[in-house]
C-alpha positions, 0 to 999 in steps of 0.5 A: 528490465522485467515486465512487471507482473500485476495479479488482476482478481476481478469477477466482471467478465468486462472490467477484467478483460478491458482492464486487462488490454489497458495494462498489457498496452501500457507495459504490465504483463497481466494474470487475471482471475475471475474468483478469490480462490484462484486469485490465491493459487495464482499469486503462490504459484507466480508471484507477482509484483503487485496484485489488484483486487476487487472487493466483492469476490465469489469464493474468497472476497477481495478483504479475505484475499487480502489478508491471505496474501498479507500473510504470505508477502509484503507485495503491494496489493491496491482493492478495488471497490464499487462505493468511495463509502463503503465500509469494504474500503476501510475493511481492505485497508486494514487487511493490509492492502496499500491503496485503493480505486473507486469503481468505475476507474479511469485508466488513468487514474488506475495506471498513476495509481499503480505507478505510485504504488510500484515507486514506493516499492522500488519497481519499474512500473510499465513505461514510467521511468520516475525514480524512487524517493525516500525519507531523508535519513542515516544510521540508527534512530531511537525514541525510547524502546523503538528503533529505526534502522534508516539505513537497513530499513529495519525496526525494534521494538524492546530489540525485537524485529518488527515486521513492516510493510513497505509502506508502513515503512515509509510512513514511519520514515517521514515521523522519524525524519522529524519527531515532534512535528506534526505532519498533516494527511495531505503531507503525508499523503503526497510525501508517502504514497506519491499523491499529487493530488487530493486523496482519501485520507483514510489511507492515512488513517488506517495506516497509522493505525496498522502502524501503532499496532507494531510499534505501540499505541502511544508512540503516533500521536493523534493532534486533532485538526492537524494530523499526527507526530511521532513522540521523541 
């Protein structure tokens, strides 16, 4: 099997390097780049299987390159920022990045963070050999003008296509599992995005917004205290 192939955008000539050698010692095969704009040419021009960017970028910042590359490929892309608080990380979420790391990052939290992310997206992940799971699930779904295709992984809207990412995907797929019950963020959080352990629910948050985008406003809805459930 292929080396997976990670895209590092990382402008601290340290973290870059050091980050680099962890990678490559744990199986990845690594580009990295130390600017946004060369980011960007070397994720067209290799296509790689994930990218990790950092926030703060010269040239192009990590948000903008982001969205560049979200509007090129659903290739999970996980940001790098310096403040758990910071407004960059709702910023690059709603870009359309799948998950995100506080800097300064243990190894390995950033290793399980990129194996998660890469079992979400059906990749090998370096020398993890956990399979991948999905919702449960068969045939064609339908609440009202919405359907889910659980077995070809497609969605309509009205019968016209909506593009999702991967994780939008799976999000969808765990509220069609089971329409009418509210699915807290921790469920989700651990049902979608492989979390074992506490997470930002933010992640969530922003998703679900990303995803009533889509598929209509109404349709995810909002049980304060509790989290959300999909209309029947």
């Amino acid at each position: 099997m292929a080396e997976t192939h990670v895209l590092f955008v990382e402008d601290d000539d340290v973290i870059r390097e050091a980050t680099q050698l962890a990678l490559e010692r744990d199986g990845f095969r690594v580009t990295a780049m130390p600017d946004g704009l060369s980011g960007l040419d070397a994720f067209r021009a290799q296509r790689p299987d994930i990218a990790l960017l950092d926030v703060m970028l010269p040239g192009m910042d990590g948000v903008s390159l982001c969205r560049r590359i979200r509007d090129e490929s659903t290739v999970p892309v996980i940001m790098l920022s310096a403040r758990a608080d910071s407004i960059d990380v709702v910023l690059g979420l709603e870009a359309g990045a799948d998950d995100y790391v506080t800097k300064p990052f243990d190894g390995s939290v950033l290793m399980a963070r990129i194996r998660a992310v890469l079992r979400r997206f059906g990749h090998a992940g370096g020398s993890d050999e956990r399979g991948d799971e999905t919702a449960d699930g068969g045939g064609l779904l339908a609440f009202g003008d919405l359907e889910v295709d659980t077995e070809g992984m497609e969605v309509r809207k009205d019968g016209t296509p909506v593009a999702l990412t991967p994780t939008e995907m799976r999000l969808l797929l765990e509220f069609s599992s089971a329409p009418g019950t509210v699915l807290s963020r921790d469920k989700l959080l651990e049902r979608v995005w492989d979390y074992g352990w506490g997470g930002d629910t933010r992640v969530v948050d922003v998703h679900v917004q990303r995803l009533r985008a889509k598929i209509g406003q109404d349709r995810i809805e909002t049980v304060r205290g509790f989290g959300y459930k999909l209309k029947g």
